[in-house]
C-alpha distance (Angstrom), angle and dihedral (degrees) to the residues before:
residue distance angle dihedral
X1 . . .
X2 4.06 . .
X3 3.29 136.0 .
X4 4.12 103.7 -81.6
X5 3.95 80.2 51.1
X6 3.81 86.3 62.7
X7 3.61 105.3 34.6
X8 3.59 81.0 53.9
X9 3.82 98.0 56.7
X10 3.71 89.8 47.0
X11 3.17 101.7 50.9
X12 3.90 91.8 43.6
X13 3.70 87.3 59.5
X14 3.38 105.1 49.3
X15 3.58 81.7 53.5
X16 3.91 95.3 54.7
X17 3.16 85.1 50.8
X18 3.96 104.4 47.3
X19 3.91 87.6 48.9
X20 3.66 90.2 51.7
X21 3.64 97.1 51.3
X22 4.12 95.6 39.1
X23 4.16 86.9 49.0
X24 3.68 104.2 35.1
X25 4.40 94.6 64.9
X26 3.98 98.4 41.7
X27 4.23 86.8 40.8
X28 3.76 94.1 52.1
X29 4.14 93.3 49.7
X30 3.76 85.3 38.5
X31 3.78 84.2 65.5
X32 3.38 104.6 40.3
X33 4.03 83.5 52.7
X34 3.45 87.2 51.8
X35 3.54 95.8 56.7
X36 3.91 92.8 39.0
X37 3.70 88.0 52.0
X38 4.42 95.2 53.9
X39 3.84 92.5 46.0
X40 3.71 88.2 51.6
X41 3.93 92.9 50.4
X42 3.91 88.4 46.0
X43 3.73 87.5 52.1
X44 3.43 93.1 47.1
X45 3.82 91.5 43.1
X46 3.33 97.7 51.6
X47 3.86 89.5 47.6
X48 3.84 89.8 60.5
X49 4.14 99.8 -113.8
X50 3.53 131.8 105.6
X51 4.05 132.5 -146.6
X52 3.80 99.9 -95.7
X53 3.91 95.3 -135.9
X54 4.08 101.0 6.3
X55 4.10 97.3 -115.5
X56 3.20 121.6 112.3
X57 4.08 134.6 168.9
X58 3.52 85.1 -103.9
X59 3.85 96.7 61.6
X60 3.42 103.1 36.7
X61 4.30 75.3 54.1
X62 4.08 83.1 49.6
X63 4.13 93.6 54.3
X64 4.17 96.1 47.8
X65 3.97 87.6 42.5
X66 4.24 86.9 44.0
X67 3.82 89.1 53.8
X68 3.84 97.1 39.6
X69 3.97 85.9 55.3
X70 3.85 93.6 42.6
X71 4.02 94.6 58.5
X72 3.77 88.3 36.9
X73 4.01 84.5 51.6
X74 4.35 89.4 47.9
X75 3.27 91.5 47.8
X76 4.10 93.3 53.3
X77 4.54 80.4 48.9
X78 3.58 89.8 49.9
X79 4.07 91.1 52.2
X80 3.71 91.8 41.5
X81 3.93 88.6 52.6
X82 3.80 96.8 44.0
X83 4.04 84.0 53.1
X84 3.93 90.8 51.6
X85 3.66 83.1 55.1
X86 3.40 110.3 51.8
X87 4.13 81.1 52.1
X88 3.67 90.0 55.3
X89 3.50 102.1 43.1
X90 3.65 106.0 81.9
């Protein structure tokens, strides 16, 4: 176990961790939009009308919070790959 091993491991858990925190916020509103977006199509289902083009506030809301929580989400990969390095390098 040298040095690069643990440089390594730090720095592939501070990137675990930096992913986590930048996805888990925008992917917890993301699904509360979500949810807020299919009772509002049921509603409006049920009521007979139809969104005249499909886009809403709410989803263009749902894409920037998507993308926030996908590079949060590569971030958390890149830290869990840097950590399976420093266990294979020997």
């Amino acid at each position: 176990m040298g040095p690069l091993n643990l440089a390594l491991w730090a720095a592939g858990v501070a990137l675990i961790v930096l992913g986590y925190r930048r996805a888990s916020g925008p992917y917890r509103r993301y699904m509360a939009l979500k949810e807020q977006d299919a009772n509002v199509a049921r509603y409006e289902a049920w009521r007979g009308g139809s969104r005249p083009d499909g886009k809403t506030g709410a989803s263009v809301a749902m894409q920037l919070l998507r993308r926030q929580a996908q590079i949060g989400g590569a971030i958390l990969i890149i830290g869990v790959a840097l950590v399976f390095v420093g266990f294979a390098i020997r």
